[in-house]
C-alpha positions as MATLAB code, in Angstrom:
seq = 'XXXXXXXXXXXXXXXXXXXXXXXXXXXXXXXXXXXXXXXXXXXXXXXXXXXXXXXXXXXXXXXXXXXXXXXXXXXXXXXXXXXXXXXXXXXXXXXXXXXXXXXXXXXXXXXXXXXXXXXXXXXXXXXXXXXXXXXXXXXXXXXXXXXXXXXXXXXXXXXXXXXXXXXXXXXXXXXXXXXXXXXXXXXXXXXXXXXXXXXXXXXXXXXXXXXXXXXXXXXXXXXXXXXXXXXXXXXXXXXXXXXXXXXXXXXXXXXXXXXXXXXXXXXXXXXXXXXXXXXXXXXXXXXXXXXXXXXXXXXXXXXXXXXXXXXXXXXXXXXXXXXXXXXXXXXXXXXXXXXXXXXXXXXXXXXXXXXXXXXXXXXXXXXXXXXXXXXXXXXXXXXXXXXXXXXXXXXXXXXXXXXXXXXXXXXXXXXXXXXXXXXXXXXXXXXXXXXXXXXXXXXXXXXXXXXXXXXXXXXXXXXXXXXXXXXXXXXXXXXXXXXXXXXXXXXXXXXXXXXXXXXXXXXXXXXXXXXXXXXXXXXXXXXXXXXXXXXXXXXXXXXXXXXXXXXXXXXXXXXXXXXXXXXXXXXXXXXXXXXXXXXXXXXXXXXXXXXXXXXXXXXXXXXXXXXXXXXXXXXXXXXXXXXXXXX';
ca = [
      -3.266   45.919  -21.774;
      -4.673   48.610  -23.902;
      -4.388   46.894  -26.599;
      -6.458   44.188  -24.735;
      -9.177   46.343  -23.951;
      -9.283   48.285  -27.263;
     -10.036   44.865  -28.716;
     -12.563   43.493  -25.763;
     -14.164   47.084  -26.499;
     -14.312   46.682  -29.642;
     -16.251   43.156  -29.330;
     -18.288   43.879  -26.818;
     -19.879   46.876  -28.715;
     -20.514   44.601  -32.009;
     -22.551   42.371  -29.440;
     -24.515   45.672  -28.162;
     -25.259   46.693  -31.729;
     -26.718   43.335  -32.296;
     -28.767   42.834  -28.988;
     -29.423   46.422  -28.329;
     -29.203   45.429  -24.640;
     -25.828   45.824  -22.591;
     -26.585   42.723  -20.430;
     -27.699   40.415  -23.278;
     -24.482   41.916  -24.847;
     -22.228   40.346  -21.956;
     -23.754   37.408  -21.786;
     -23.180   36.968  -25.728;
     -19.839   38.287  -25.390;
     -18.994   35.528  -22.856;
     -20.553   32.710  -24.663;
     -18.315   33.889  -27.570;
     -15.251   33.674  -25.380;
     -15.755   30.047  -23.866;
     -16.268   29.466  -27.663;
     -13.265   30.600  -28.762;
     -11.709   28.756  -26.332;
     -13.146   25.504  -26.316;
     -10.160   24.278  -28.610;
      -8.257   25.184  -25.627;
     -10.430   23.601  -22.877;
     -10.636   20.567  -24.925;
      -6.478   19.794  -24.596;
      -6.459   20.650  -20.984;
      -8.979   18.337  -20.585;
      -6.627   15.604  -22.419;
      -3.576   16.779  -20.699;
      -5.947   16.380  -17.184;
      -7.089   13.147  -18.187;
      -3.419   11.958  -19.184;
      -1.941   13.421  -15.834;
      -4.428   11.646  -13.597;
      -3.599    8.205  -15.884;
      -0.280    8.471  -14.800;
      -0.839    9.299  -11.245;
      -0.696    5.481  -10.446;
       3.065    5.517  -12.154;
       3.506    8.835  -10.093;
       2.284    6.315   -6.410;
       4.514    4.077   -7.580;
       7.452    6.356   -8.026;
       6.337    7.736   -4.506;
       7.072    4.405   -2.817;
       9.760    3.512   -4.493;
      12.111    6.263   -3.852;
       9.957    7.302   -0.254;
      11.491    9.869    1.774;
      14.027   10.813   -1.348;
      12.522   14.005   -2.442;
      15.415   14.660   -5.161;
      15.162   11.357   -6.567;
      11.456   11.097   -6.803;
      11.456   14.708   -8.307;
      14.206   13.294  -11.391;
      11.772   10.665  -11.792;
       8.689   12.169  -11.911;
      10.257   14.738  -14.442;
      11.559   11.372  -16.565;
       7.671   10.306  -16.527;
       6.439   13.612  -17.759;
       9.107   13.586  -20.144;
       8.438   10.414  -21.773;
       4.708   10.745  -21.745;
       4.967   14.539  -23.058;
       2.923   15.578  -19.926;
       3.085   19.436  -19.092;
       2.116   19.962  -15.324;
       1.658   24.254  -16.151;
      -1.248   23.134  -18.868;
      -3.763   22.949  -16.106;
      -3.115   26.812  -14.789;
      -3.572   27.971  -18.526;
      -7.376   28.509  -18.184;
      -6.629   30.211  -14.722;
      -4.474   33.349  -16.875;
      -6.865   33.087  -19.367;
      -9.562   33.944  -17.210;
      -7.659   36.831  -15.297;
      -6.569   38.392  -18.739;
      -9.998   38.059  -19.838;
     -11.115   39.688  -16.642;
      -8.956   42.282  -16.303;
      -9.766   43.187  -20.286;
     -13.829   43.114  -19.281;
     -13.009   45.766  -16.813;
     -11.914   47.818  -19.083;
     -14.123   47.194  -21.637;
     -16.997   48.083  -19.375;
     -15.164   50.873  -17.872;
     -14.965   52.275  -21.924;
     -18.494   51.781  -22.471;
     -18.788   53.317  -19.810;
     -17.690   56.712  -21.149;
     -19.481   55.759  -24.816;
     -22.694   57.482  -25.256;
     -24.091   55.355  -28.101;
     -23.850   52.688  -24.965;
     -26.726   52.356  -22.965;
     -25.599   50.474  -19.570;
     -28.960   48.686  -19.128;
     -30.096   45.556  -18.532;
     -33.734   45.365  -17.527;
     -34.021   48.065  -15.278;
     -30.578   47.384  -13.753;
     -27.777   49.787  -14.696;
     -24.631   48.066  -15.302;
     -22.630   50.814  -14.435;
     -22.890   50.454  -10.507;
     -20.232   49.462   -8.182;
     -21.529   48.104   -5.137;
     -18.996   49.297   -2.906;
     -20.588   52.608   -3.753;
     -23.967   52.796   -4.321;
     -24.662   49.454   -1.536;
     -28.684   49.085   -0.699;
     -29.776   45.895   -3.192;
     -26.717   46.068   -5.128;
     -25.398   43.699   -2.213;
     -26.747   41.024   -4.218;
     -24.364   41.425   -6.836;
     -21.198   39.864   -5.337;
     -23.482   37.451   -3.147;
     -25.023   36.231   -6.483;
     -21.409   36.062   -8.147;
     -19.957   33.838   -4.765;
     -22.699   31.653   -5.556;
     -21.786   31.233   -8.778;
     -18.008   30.451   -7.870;
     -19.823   27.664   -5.093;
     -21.690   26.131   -8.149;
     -18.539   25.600   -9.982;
     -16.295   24.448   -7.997;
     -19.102   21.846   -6.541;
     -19.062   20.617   -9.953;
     -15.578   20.578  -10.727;
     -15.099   19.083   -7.730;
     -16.953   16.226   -8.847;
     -17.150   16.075  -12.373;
     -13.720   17.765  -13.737;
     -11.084   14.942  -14.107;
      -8.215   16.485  -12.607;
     -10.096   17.975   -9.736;
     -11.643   15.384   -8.368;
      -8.399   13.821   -7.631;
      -7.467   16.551   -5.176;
      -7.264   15.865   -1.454;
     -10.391   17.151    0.309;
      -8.225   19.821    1.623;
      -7.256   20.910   -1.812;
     -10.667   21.040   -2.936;
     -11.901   22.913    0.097;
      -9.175   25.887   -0.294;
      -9.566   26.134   -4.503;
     -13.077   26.550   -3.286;
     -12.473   29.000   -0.128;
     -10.274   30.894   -2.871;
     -12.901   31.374   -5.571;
     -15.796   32.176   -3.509;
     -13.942   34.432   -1.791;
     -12.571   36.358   -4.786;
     -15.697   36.499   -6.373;
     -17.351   38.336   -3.030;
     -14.447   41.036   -3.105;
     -14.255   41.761   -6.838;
     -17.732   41.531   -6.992;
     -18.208   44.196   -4.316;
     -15.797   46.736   -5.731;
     -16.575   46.632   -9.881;
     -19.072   47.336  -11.728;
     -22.149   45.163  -12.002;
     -21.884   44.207  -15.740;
     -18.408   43.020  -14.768;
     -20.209   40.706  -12.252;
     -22.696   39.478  -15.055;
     -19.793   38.493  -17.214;
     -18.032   36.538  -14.121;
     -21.485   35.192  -13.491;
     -22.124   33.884  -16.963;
     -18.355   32.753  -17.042;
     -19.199   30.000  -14.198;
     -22.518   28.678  -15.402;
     -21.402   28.292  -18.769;
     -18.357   26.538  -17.416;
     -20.779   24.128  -15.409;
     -22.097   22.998  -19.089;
     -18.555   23.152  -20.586;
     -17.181   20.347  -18.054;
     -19.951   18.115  -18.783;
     -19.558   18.640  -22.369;
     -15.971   17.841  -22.207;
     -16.842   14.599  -20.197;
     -19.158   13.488  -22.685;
     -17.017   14.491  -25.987;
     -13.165   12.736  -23.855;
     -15.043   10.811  -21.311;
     -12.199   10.178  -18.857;
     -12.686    6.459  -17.503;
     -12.425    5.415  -21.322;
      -8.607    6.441  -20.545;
      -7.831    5.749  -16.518;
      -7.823    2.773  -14.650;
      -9.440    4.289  -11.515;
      -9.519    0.899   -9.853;
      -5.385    1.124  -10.063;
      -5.379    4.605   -9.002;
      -7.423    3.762   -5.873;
      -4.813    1.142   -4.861;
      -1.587    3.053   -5.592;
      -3.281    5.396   -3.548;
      -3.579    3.259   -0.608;
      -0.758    1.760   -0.642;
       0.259    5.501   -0.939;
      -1.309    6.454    1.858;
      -0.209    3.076    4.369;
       3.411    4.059    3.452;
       2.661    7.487    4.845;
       0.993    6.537    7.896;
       3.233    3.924    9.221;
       3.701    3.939   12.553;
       1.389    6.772   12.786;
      -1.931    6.906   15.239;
      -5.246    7.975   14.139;
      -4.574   11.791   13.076;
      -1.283   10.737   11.302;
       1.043   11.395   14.151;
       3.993    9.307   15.871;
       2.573    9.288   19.877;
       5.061   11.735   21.755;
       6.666    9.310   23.758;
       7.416    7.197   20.917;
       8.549    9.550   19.119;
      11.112   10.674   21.819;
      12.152    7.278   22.074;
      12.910    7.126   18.555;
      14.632   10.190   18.394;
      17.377    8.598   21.328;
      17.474    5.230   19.917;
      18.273    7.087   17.019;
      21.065    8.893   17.920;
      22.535    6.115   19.736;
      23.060    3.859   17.059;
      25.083    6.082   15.025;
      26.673    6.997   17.784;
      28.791    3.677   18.213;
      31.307    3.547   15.612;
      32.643   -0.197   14.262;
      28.906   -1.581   14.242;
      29.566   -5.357   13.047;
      26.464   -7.096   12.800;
      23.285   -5.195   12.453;
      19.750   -7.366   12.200;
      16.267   -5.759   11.667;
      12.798   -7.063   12.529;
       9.790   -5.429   11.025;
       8.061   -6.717   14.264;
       7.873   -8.935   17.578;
       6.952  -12.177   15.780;
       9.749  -11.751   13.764;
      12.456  -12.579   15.987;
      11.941  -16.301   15.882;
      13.425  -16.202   12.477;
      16.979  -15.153   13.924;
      17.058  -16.775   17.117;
      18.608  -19.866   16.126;
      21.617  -17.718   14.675;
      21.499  -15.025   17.318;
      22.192  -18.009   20.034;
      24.454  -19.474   18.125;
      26.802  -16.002   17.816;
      26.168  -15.203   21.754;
      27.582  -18.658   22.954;
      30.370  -18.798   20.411;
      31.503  -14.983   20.246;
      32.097  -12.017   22.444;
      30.032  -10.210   19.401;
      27.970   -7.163   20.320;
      24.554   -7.922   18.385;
      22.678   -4.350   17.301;
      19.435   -5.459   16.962;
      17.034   -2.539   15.090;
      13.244   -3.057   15.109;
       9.861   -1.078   13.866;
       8.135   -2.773   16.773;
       7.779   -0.419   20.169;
       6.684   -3.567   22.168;
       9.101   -5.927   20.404;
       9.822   -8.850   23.061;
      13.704   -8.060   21.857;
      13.157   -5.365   24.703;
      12.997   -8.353   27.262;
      15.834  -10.338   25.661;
      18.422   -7.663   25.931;
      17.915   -7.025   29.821;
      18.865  -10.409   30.480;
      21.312  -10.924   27.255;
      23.755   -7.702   27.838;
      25.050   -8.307   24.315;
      22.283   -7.297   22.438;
      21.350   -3.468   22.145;
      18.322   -2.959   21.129;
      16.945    0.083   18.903;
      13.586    1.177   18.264;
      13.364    3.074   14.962;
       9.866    3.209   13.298;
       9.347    2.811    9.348;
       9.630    6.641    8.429;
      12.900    6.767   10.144;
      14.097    3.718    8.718;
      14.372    5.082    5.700;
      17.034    7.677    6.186;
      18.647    4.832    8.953;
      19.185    2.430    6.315;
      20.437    5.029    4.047;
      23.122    5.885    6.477;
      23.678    2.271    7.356;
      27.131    1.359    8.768;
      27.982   -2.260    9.641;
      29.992   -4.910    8.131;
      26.627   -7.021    7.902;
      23.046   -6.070    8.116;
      20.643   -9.537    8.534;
      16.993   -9.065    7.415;
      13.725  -11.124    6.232;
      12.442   -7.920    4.166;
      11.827   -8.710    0.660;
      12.385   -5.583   -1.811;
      15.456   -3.930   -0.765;
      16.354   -1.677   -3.151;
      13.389   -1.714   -5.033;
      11.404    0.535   -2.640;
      11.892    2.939   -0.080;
      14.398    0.694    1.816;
      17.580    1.441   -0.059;
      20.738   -0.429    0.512;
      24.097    1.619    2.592;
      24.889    5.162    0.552;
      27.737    5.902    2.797;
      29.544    2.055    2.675;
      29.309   -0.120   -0.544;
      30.930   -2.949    1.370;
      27.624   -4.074    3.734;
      27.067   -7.637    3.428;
      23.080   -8.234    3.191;
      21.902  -11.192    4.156;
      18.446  -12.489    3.652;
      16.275  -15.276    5.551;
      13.748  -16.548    4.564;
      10.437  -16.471    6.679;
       8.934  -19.702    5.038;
      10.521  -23.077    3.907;
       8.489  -22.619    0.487;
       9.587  -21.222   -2.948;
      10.969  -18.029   -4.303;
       9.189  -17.463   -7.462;
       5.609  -17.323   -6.968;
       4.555  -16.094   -3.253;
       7.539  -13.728   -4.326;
       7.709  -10.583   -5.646;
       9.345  -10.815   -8.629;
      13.390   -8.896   -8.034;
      12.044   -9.135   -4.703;
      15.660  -10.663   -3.787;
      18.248   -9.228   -6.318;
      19.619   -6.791   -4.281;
      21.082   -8.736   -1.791;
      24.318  -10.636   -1.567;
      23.660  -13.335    0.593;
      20.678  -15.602    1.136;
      20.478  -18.003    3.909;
      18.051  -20.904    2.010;
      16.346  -23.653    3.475;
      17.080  -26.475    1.285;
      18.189  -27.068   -2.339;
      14.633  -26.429   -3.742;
      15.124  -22.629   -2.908;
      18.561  -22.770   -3.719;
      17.939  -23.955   -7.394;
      14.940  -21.549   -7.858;
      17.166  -18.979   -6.882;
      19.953  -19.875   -9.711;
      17.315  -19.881  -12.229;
      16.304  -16.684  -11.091;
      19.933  -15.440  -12.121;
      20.211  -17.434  -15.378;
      17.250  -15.836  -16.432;
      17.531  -12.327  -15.682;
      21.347  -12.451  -16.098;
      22.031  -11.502  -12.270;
      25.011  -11.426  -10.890;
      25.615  -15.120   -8.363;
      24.703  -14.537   -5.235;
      26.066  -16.380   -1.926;
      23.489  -19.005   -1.033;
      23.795  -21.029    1.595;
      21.571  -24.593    2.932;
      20.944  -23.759    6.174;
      17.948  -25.508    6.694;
      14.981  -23.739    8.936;
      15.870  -23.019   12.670;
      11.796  -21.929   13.161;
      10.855  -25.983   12.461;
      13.857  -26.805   14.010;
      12.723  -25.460   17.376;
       9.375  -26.376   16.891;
      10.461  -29.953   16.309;
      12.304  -29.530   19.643;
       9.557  -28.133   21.741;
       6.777  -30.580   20.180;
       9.241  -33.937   21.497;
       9.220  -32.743   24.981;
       5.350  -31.901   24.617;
       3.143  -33.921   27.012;
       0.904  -35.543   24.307;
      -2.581  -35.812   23.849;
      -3.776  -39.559   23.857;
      -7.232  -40.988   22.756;
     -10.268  -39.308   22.988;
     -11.932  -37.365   20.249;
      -9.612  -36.248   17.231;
      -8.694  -32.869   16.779;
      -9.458  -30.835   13.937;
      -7.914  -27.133   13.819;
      -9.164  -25.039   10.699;
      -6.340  -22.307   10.004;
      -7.100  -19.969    7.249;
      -4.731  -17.724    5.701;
      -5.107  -13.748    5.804;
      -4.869  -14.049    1.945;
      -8.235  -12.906   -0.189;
     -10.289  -15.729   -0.978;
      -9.065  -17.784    1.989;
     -11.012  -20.122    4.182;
     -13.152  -17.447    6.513;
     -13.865  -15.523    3.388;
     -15.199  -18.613    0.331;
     -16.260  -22.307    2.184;
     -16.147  -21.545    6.395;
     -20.015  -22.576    6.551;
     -19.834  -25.044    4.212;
     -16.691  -26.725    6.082;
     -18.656  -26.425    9.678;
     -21.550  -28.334    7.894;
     -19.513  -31.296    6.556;
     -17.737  -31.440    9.949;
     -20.401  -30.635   13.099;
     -21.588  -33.548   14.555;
     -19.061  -36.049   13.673;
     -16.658  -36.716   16.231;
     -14.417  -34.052   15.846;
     -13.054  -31.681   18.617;
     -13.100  -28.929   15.969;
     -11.276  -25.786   16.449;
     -11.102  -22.433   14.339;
      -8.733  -20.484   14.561;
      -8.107  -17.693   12.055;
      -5.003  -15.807   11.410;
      -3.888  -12.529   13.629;
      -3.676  -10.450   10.774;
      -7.589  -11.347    9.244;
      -8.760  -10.637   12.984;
      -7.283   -7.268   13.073;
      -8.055   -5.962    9.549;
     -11.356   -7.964    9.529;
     -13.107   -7.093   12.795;
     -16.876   -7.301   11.288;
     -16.260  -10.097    9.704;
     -14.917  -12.018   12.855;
     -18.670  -10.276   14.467;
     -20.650  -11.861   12.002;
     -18.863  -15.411   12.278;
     -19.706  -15.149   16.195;
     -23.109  -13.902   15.595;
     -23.762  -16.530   13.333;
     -22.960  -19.396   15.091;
     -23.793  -18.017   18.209;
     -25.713  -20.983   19.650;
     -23.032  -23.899   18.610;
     -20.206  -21.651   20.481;
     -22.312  -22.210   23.457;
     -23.460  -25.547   22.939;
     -19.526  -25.938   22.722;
     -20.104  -27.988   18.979;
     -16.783  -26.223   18.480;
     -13.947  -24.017   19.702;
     -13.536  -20.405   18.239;
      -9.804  -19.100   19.001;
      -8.948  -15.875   18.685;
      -5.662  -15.695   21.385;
      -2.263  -17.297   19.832;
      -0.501  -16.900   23.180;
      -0.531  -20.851   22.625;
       1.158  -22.644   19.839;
      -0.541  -26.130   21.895;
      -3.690  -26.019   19.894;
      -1.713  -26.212   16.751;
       0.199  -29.077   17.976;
      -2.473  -31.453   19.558;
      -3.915  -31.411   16.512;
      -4.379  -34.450   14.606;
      -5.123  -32.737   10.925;
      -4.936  -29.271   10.498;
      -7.507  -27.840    7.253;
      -5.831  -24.824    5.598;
      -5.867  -22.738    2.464;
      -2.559  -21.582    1.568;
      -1.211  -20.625    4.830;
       2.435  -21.531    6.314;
       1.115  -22.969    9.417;
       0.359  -25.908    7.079;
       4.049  -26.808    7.163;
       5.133  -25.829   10.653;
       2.767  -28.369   11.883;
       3.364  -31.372    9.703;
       6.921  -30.693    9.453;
       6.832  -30.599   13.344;
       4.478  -33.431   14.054;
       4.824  -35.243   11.200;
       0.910  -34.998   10.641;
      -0.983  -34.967    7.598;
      -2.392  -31.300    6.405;
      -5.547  -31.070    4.598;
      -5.573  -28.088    1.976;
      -8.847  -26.494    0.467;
      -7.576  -25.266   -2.931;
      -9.230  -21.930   -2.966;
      -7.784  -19.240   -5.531;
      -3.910  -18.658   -4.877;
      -2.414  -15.406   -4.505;
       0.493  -14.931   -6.731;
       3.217  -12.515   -6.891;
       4.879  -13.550   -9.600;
       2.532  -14.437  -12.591;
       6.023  -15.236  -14.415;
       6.575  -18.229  -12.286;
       5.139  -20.673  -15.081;
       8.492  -19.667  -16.820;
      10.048  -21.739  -14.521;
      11.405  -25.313  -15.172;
      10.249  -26.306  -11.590;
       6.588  -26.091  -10.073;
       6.519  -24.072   -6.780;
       6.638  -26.095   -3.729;
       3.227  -24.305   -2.486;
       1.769  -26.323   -4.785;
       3.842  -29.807   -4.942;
       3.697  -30.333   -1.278;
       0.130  -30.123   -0.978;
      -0.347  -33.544   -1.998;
       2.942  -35.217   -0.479;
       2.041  -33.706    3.263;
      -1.451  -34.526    3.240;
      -4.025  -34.204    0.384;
      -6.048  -31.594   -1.297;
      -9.495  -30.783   -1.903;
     -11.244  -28.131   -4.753;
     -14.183  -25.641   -3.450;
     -16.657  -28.008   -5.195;
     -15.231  -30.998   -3.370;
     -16.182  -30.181    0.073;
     -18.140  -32.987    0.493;
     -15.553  -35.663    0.575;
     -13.554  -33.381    3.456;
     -15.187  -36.006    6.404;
     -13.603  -38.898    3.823;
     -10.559  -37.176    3.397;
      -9.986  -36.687    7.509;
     -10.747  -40.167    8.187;
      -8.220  -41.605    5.527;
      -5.677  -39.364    6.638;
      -6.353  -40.288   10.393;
      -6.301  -44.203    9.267;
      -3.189  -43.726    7.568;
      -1.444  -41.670    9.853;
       1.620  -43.956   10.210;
       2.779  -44.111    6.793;
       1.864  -39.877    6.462;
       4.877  -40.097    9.078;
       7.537  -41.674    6.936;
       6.152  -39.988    4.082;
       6.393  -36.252    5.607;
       9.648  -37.233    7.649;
      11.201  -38.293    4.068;
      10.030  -35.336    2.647;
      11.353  -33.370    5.763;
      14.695  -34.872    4.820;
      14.359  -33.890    1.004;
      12.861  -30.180    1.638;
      15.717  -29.460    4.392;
      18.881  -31.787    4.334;
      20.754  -29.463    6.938;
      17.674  -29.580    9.198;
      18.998  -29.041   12.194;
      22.015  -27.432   12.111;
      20.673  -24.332   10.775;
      22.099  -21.927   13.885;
      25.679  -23.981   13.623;
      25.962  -23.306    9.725;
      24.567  -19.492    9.976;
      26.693  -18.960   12.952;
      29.954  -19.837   11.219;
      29.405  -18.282    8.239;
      28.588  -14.622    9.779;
      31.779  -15.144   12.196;
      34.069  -15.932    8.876;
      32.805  -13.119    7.033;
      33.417  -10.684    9.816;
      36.903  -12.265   10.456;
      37.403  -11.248    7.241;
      36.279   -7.939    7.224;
      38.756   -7.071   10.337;
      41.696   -8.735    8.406;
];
């Protein structure tokens, strides 16, 4: 440190001798620093601009291995590795500043004692510590906390790597400086507060500089940053309410459902629903493995209110467990069951991780749709599970592709058929029908961007109003809860028609009668489009408006997806610049509606040979693999 200050010293007097003014010699003195090391400010700026690039690989990593703090740690070090990142770069500056202000102490404090030195700067001697002489010195630190506020506003803002820090992070590197500045400020002398002073002004002008010279949004993709980050942040709030927090009473809940289901041993057949609606996917199985087994059925869901609840107090059989997202995680981890039954894509991939303690689980996967696998589907979104449970052939030879191509291991798939249809088909025979009167039209949009509500719901309203439709709109659940305003302005907008009565506005699914009374149905992209025409054997009419694809590598495929082949085998299809032939399109599809019944019944048939014995062929499979398992 002597060293140090012999050589700050030593500088700082050339700068005297040339301004013959102590102050003006500081300030010099600390433009000549930031100077020297602007070579240095200019790679942290790089290494800031290449760290905040990579923060979107970072999210991803974050997701991927969620709850795994070791794992996500190894990768995050791999990333840093192979991008030759170094995390310390940004605290450089930070040392380089204290060294520099420890060594302008004692440079000062040595000039002090020098009397070719005069310590004056217009009137104001240098020398002074406010702690001891107070009265206007008092100014000094107050001036040099201001300084500290004006930088860190601006970094805060303008300095790459900053202004990706939480609020809370920017608020305490704030509180920190501000409040360092008031307490060395008070107890130093004054020329060292001109030098801290100058320090933060000039470094105002050096971020800007460096934004202009490596101008950071030449380098980042902020608008992949902002979704990593909320995806990010939806991870970490699941189950959550508004400040972050599981409610207390769910919480407890989770904590004994929890700690019951580890606490039975020999755990068979595990299923888990991400929610309420989800059961309907499993029922047709579940049923089938109550009447035809003494099998105790563990049935795990993220869902506090999940009707399962109900089920179990009548069906003794089924134990239910309530175990939120977060928890899943480590639940999954620990998983230990012959066979775990689910309809979540991604296992593996993400934060849902297949058994660590047994590598002998059987996962089985069902499919929530009777559509394709290789666009509407992530792609690996299904490679980590050894069992699949398709609905027809078409998913089954998508599926073998799949493996051909990415040289996967085979996986067990079997033609099960669809047991949501199949119930549907059930419920809509013994359905009192609607006869004569107007025809009904429901509109269903998806909750997809781009859908229905979002591109052509005016201009659909004006090619329909008026012409002897019962119309009815009903929008999906999920675009009525994330799209609240928008549902306000629909209202607001056709505020008179609603109570005129011109049409229906349905915002209650209670009711699956609306959908079924129908006599066309007008959809984008959504699955409702086959539940109803494979149930009532009605014509669909879709409004092409842009698709939302998971899988941009599904044109690799041999076969097109049957989201789009069905579209005009069901019913027909219309582009957003065809609108105008939609009242054409209704009335040929309502004239023709007897061959559309052979023609989606065939199709039926072609889509789902097994239709119908779904539950039987489910059923005996899980009971044969779990005979297995005991033998």
């Amino acid at each position: 440190m002597n060293t140090l200050y012999q050589i700050l010293e030593h500088i700082l007097f050339q700068c005297y001798i040339l301004c013959h003014n102590y102050g003006l010699a500081i300030l010099l003195f600390t433009f000549l620093t930031k100077l020297f090391l602007f070579p240095l400010s200019i790679w942290v700026q790089k290494n800031s601009i290449k760290m905040v690039r990579l923060q979107p690989e970072i999210n991803s990593i974050k997701i991927r291995f969620f709850g795994d703090k070791d794992t996500i740690a190894e990768e995050e070090a791999k990333l840093f590795k192979r991008e030759k990142y170094n995390p310390m770069a940004s605290v450089i500056p930070l040392f380089v500043q204290i060294f520099l202000l420890i060594g302008i102490i004692g440079a000062i404090r040595a000039g002090m004692q020098n009397p070719e030195i005069h310590m004056d700067f217009f009137g104001l001697n240098l020398s002074l510590i406010p702690a001891e002489e107070a009265g206007e010195l008092i100014l000094s630190p107050l001036l040099a906390g201001f300084s500290s506020w004006i930088l860190c506003a601006v970094q805060n803002t303008a300095n790459v790597l900053q202004a990706e820090q939480s609020k809370y992070g920017q608020f305490g590197t704030m509180a920190l400086s501000i409040g360092l500045s008031l307490y060395l400020g008070w107890f130093v002398p004054v020329g060292v507060v001109l030098y801290w002073i100058a320090s933060n002004l000039m470094a105002v002008v050096q971020v800007y500089l460096l934004n202009y010279m490596i101008n950071p949004r030449n380098y980042v993709d902020y608008e992949r940053l902002e979704q990593s980050r909320r995806e990010l942040k939806a991870l970490e709030q699941v189950n959550g309410d508004a400040k972050g927090g599981v409610r207390s009473a769910e919480r407890r809940r989770e904590k004994e459902d929890y700690k019951r289901f580890f606490s039975i041993s020999n755990k068979h057949l595990v299923f888990y629903s991400e929610g309420s609606g989800f059961y309907k996917y499993f029922q047709n199985v579940i049923e089938y493995l109550l009447r035809h087994s003494n099998l105790v059925i563990h049935y795990v869901t993220s869902d506090p209110k999940d009707q399962i609840f109900e089920i179990a107090q009548q069906e003794k059989r089924i134990r239910p467990y309530y175990i939120g997202e977060k928890k899943l995680i480590t639940l999954m981890m620990k998983m230990d069951a012959d066979i775990v039954i689910m309809t979540m894509q991604d296992i593996e991939n993400f934060h849902i991780k297949r058994s660590y303690v047994r590598q002998d689980v059987e996962y089985i996967y069902m499919f929530h749709g009777c559509t394709s696998t290789h666009m509407v589907i992530r792609e690996g979104a299904l490679d980590h599970y050894d069992t699949i449970f398709c609905p027809g052939p078409y998913q089954v030879k998508e599926i073998r592709c799949t493996e051909s191509m990415y040289k996967l291991p085979e996986k067990k798939l079997l033609e099960t058929g669809y047991g949501v249809i199949e119930r549907l088909a059930d419920a809509y025979e013994r359905l009192e029908k609607r006869e004569g009167g107007q025809p009904q039209i429901l509109i269903a949009p998806s909750h997809q961007p781009d859908n229905i509500m979002d591109t052509c719901i005016d201009r659909l309203l004006e090619r329909l109003l008026g012409k002897g439709y019962r119309l009815i709109v009903r929008p999906h659940p999920q675009y009525i809860r994330r799209f609240p305003q928008r549902i306000e302005a629909f209202v607001n907008r056709y505020e008179t028609e609603l109570e005129e009565r011109l049409f229906e506005f349905q915002t209650a699914f209670s009711s699956g009668e609306t959908v079924y009374q129908s006599n066309v149905v007008i959809t984008d992209w959504s699955m409702i489009a086959y539940e109803f025409s494979f149930t009532t054997m009605k014509p669909t009419l879709f409004i092409n408006t842009p698709i939302k694809v998971e899988n941009p590598r599904y044109i690799e495929y041999p076969m097109e997806p049957l989201d789009i082949t069905l579209r005009n085998k069901i019913g027909k299809s219309l582009n957003l610049d065809e609108l105008e032939k939609v009242d054409g399109a209704i009335q040929d599809m309502l004239a023709d509606s007897i061959d559309y019944k052979k023609i989606i019944a065939n199709t039926r048939s072609d889509l789902m040979p097994c239709f119908g014995e779904s539950a039987q062929i489910g059923g005996k499979y899980i009971l044969s693999q779990l005979t297995k398992k005991q033998r």
